[in-house]
Structures are given as structure tokens and as C-alpha cells.
C-alpha positions as CSV (number, residue, x, y, z in Angstrom):
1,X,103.7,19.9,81.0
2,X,100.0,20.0,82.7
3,X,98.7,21.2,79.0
4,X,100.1,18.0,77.6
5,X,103.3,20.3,76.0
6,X,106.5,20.9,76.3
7,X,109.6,22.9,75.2
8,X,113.2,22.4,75.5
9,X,116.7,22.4,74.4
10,X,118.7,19.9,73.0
11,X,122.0,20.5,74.0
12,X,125.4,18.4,72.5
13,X,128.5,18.0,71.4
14,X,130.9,15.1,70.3
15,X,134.3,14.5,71.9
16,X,136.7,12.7,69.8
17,X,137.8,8.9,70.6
18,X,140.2,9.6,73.4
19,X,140.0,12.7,74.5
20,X,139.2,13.9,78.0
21,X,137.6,17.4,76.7
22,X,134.3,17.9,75.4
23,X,133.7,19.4,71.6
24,X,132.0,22.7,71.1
25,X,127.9,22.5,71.6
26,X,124.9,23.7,69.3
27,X,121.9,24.5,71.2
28,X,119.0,23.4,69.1
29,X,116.5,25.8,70.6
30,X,112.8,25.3,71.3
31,X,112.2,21.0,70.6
32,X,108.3,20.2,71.5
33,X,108.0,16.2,71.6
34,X,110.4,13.5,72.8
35,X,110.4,12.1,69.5
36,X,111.4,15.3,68.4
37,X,114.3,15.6,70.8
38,X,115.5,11.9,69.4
39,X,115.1,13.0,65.9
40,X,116.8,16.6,66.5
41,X,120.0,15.0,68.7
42,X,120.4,12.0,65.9
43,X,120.7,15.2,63.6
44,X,123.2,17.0,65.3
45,X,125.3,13.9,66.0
46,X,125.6,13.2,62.1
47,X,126.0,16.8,61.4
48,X,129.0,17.0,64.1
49,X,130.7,14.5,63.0
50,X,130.8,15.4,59.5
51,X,132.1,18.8,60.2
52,X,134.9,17.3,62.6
53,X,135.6,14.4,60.3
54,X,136.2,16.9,57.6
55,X,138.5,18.9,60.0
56,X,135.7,21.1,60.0
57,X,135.2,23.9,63.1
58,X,132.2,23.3,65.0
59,X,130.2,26.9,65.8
60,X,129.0,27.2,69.0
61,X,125.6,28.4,68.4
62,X,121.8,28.3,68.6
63,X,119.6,26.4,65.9
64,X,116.0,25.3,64.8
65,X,114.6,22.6,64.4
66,X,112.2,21.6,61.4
67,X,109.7,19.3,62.4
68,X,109.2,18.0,58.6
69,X,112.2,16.7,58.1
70,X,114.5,16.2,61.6
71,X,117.1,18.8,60.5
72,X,118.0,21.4,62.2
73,X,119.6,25.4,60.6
74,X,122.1,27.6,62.4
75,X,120.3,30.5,64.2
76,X,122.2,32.9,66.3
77,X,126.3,32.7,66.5
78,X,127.3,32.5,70.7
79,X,131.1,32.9,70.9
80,X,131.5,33.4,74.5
81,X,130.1,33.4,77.6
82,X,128.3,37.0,77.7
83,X,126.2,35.5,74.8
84,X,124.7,33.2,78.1
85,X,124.2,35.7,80.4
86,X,126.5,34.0,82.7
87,X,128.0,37.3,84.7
88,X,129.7,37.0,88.1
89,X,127.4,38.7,91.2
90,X,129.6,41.2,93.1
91,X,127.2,40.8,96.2
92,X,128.0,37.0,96.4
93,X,131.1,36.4,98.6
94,X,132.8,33.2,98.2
95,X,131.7,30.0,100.9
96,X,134.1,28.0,101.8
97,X,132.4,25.5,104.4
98,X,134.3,23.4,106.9
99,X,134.8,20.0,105.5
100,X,134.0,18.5,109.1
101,X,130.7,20.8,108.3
102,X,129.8,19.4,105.3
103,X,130.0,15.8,105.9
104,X,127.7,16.5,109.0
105,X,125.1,17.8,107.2
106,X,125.9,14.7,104.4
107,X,125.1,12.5,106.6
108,X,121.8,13.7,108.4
109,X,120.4,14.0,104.8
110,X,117.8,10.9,104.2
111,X,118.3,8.1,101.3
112,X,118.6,9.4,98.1
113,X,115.3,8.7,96.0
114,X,117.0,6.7,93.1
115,X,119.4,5.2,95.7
116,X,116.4,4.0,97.8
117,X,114.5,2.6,94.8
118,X,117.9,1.0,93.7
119,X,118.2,-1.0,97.4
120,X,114.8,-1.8,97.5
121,X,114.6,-3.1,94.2
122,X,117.6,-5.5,94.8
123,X,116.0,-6.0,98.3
124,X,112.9,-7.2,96.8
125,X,114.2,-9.0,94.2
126,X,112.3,-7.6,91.3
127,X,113.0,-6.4,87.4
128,X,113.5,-3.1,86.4
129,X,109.8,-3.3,84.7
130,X,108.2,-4.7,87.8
131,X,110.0,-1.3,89.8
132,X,108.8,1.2,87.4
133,X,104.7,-0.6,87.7
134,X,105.6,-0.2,91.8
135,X,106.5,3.3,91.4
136,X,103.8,4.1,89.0
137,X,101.5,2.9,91.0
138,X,102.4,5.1,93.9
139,X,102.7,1.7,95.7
140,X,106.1,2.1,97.3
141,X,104.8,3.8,100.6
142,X,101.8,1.4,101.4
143,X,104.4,-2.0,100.4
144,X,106.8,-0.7,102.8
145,X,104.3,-0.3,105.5
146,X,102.8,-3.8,104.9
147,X,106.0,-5.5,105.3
148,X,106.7,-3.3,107.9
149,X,103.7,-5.2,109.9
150,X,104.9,-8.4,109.2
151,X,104.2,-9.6,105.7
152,X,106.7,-10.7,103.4
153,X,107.9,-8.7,100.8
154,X,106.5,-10.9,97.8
155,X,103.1,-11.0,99.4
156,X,102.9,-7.6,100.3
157,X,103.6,-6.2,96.7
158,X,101.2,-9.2,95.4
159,X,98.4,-7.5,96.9
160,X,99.0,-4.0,96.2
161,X,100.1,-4.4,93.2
162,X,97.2,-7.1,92.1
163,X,93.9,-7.1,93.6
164,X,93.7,-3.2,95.0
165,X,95.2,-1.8,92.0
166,X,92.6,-3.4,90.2
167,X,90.1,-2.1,93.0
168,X,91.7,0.9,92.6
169,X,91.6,1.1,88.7
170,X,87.8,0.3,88.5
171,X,86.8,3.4,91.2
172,X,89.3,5.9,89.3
173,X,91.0,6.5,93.2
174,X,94.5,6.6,94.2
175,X,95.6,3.2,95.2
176,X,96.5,4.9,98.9
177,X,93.4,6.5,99.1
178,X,91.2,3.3,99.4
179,X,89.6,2.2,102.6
180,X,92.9,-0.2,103.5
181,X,95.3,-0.2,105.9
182,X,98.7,-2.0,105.2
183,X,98.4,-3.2,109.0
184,X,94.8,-5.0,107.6
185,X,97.2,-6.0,104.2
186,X,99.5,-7.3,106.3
187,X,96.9,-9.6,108.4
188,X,95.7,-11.2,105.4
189,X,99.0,-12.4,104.4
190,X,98.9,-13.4,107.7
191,X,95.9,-15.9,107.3
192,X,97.1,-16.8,104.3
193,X,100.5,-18.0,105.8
194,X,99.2,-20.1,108.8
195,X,97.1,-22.2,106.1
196,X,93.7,-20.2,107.4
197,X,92.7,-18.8,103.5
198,X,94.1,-19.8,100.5
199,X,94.3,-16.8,97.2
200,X,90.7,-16.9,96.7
201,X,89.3,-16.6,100.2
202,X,91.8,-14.0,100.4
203,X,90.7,-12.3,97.9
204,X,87.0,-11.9,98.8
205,X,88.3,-10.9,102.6
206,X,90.4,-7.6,101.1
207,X,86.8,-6.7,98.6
208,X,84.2,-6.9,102.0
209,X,87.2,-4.7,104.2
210,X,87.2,-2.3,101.0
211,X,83.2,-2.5,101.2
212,X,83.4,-1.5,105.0
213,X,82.8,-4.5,106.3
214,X,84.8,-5.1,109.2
215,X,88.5,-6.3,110.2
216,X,89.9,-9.3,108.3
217,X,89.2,-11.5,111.3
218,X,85.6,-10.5,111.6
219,X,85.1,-10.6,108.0
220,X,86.3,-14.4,108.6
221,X,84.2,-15.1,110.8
222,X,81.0,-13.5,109.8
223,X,81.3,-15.0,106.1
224,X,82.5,-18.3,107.3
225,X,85.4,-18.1,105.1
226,X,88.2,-20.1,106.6
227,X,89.4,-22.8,104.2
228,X,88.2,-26.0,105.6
229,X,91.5,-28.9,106.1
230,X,89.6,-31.2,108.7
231,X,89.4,-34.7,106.8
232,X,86.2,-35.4,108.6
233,X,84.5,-32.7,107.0
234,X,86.5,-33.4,103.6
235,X,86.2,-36.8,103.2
236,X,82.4,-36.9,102.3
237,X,83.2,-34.0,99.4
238,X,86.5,-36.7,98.3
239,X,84.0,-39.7,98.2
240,X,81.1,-37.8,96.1
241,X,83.9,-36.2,93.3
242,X,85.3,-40.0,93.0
243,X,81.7,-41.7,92.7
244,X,80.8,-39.0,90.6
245,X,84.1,-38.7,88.2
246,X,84.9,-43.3,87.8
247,X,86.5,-42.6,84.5
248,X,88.8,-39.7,86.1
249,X,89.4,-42.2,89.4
250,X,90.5,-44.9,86.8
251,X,93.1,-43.1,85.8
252,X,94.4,-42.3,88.5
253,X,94.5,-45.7,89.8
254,X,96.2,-46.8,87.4
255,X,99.4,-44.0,87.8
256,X,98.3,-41.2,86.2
257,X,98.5,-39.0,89.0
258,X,98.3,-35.4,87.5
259,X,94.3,-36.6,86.6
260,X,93.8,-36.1,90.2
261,X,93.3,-32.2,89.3
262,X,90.3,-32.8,88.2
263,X,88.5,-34.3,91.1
264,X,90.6,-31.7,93.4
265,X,88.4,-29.0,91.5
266,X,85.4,-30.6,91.5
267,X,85.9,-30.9,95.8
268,X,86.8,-27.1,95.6
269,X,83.4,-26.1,93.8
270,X,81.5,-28.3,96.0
271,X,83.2,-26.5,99.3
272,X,83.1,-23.7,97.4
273,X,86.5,-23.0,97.3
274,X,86.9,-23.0,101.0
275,X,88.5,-26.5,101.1
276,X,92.4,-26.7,101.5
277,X,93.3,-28.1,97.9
278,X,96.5,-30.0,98.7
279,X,95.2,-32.0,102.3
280,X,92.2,-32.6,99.0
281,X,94.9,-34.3,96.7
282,X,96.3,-36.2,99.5
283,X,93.1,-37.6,100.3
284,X,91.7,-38.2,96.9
285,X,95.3,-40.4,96.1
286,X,94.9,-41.9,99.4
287,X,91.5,-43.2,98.7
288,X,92.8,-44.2,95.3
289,X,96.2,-46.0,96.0
């Protein structure tokens, strides 16, 4: 499998409508692609059934596979279970643990893998899709370990999973191995929550702690990146999108509320992107009642 290639055996048999027994099994020896496993059990399915359907006796035996066509041609005849190599070892004695013994040692075993990624994804709330990008992302540790210092779990696997695999992606590292703690994750959903950055702030935050900046705090404070809510300091940037935008403030005065976008992004360019946009929409409709 590290070359790129693989081999295997596509084992089957057919058990009838009904019956609790398996049918007899062909081993189709030696498949080398997953398409080529699909194409050589879709085979031996249709070749089963016509035998049985005929009252026919399936062999139990090994067969090849020919990559030109999907078929596959009987090979070597197994009737029993010397054929297999499957001989009892006389120096093997027979165990027959305690029961009491065996549920102890059940239950110090950890989660299950599949059972774990089963709870968590019901946990978390997520598709089957978005579970297989967490887990082939490797991100399954570092979310835990976020939430685990406080972020929510949607947050949490926002970040991972969007800006610092990106980060991640561009430097050809493992998404664990960049300069990151989920304890610093976890802060910035922090700020986030208390109103303090909004996506984009956020966002350039997590790129100067990845650049070795500093703590998310510091990296507040020495960018000046908190997003500005006081009205004092937003009211002048309100006034100058609405002198600036009359045809946009018209319609808005006259209902049309969702126009209000416009002058809401033309504050957040001017405060560049630092200003909180909905105490900016509140004040831009005030002014505009």
C-alpha cells in the first residue's frame, strides 16, 4: 500500500432467500484495484446465482481474475479444510477465562474508535461527509482539546477545519504540527463570543499567532484590533456613508430596509472592518427613521 498497490482476495458466496447458512465461497485470488474488487465480486455474484438457480453445485475453489473483461476462471479445486492450512496446534491448550475476568478487562478497555467517532459525531451534530473531512484532516484531537478549554463545539471545528487547514494546506504541514495551541483556539472564540472581534478580526488574530506574534490578547492589543461598538466613535463613520450614499439613504427611508447593507459596508471599509456591523445597522436605521 505505500507503493500505491495492492493485492487481495475477493472472498463470497450467496445464501439463498431464507436461509440461516451461508453458500459455498470462490476465492478469486490476487485482485489489484478497488475497482477491480467491484468488478470481480459483481462477477461472482451473477455467476453464483446462475449455478444455484440452475440447481447447479457451487465448487469451493480458487479463481483469476481477468482484468480485460471482469470475469473471473476456476483455478485450483479446495474441498476441505487441509486445502487452507487450517491444522489444530497440539501446544495450544484450551482458555477458558472467568467470565467475572473478562468483563473486567471489557470494561477498563477505552472507547472504541468507530464508537467514539459515532458519539461524537451525533454529539457535534454533523453529516457523515463533514465527519470523514474531520477525520481526514487529523482534526479530531486538537477539536476535542479546544472545546475542552471552553469553546463551543461549532466554533471550535470552524477554525480547525477552516482557516488553519487552509494555513495548513498552503505550508504542506500537518494541521497539528502548526505553531497553535487549542488553548490559544479556544481564546479566540472567546473574543469572538463576548462581541470583542467579529470573523474577520478573528481571522487576522489566528495568522499573526501562527506568524509568532504573540498571545491572542497581545496580538489585540498591539494591532489595535478590537471591533469598535462605541456610538461615539461610530456615529461620525454612520454620518459620512449616509452623506456620501443619498440615493442608498432614500431608500431606506422610504422602507426599504435590506438597502441599509450597503452603507453598513461602506462604515465597515472605512473602520476597516473593525466596526461592530449590527450596533452599525442600528444606527444607520436610527438616523434614518
Amino acid at each position: 500500500m505505500d507503493k500505491g498497490q495492492m493485492r487481495c482476495d475477493v472472498n463470497l458466496s450467496l445464501r439463498p432467500h431464507g436461509r440461516e447458512e451461508f453458500g459455498t465461497r470462490s476465492e478469486t485470488k490476487n485482485v489489484n484495484s478497488l475497482r477491480s474488487v467491484e468488478r470481480a465480486a459483481r462477477y461472482e455474484i451473477q455467476r453464483h446465482a446462475a449455478v444455484l438457480n440452475e440447481g447447479g453445485k457451487i465448487l469451493q475453489e480458487t479463481r483469476h481474475f481477468h482484468e480485460e473483461d471482469g470475469s473471473t476462471s476456476a483455478g485450483r479445486i479446495k474441498d476441505n479444510a487441509e486445502d487452507y492450512r487450517y491444522f489444530p496446534e497440539p501446544d495450544l491448550v484450551p482458555v477458558a477465562p472467568a467470565r467475572e475476568w473478562v468483563e473486567q478487562l471489557r470494561a477498563g478497555l477505552p472507547e472504541m474508535p468507530r464508537v467514539r467517532r459515532s458519539r461524537l459525531q451525533a454529539e457535534w451534530g454533523i453529516s457523515d461527509l463533514e465527519m470523514q473531512s474531520v477525520l481526514n484532516a487529523g482534526a479530531i484531537e486538537p477539536i476535542l482539546e479546544t472545546i475542552a478549554a471552553g469553546a463551543p463545539a461549532d466554533q471550535a471545528r470552524k477554525w480547525w477545519m477552516g482557516e488553519l487547514a487552509r494555513r495548513a494546506n498552503e505550508s504542506g504541514t500537518e494541521l497539528t504540527a502548526q505553531p497553535i495551541t487549542p488553548a490559544q483556539v479556544a481564546r479566540v472564540c472567546a473574543l469572538v463570543a463576548e462581541g470583542s472581534l467579529n470573523d474577520k478580526l478573528a481571522r487576522q488574530v489566528i495568522e499573526a499567532v501562527l506568524d509568532g506574534e504573540g498571545e491572542p490578547d497581545e496580538v489585540v492589543a498591539k494591532r489595535g484590533l478590537a471591533v469598535v461598538s462605541d456610538d461615539s466613535a461610530l456615529g461620525a463613520a454612520v454620518d459620512a456613508a449616509i452623506e456620501a450614499n443619498p440615493d442608498v439613504a432614500a431608500k431606506i427611508r422610504d422602507g426599504k430596509v435590506a438597502a441599509a447593507g450597503a452603507l453598513v459596508g461602506a462604515v465597515m471599509k472605512a473602520t476597516r472592518g473593525q466596526a461592530d456591523a449590527a450596533r452599525v445597522k442600528e444606527l444607520i436605521l436610527e438616523r434614518l427613521a
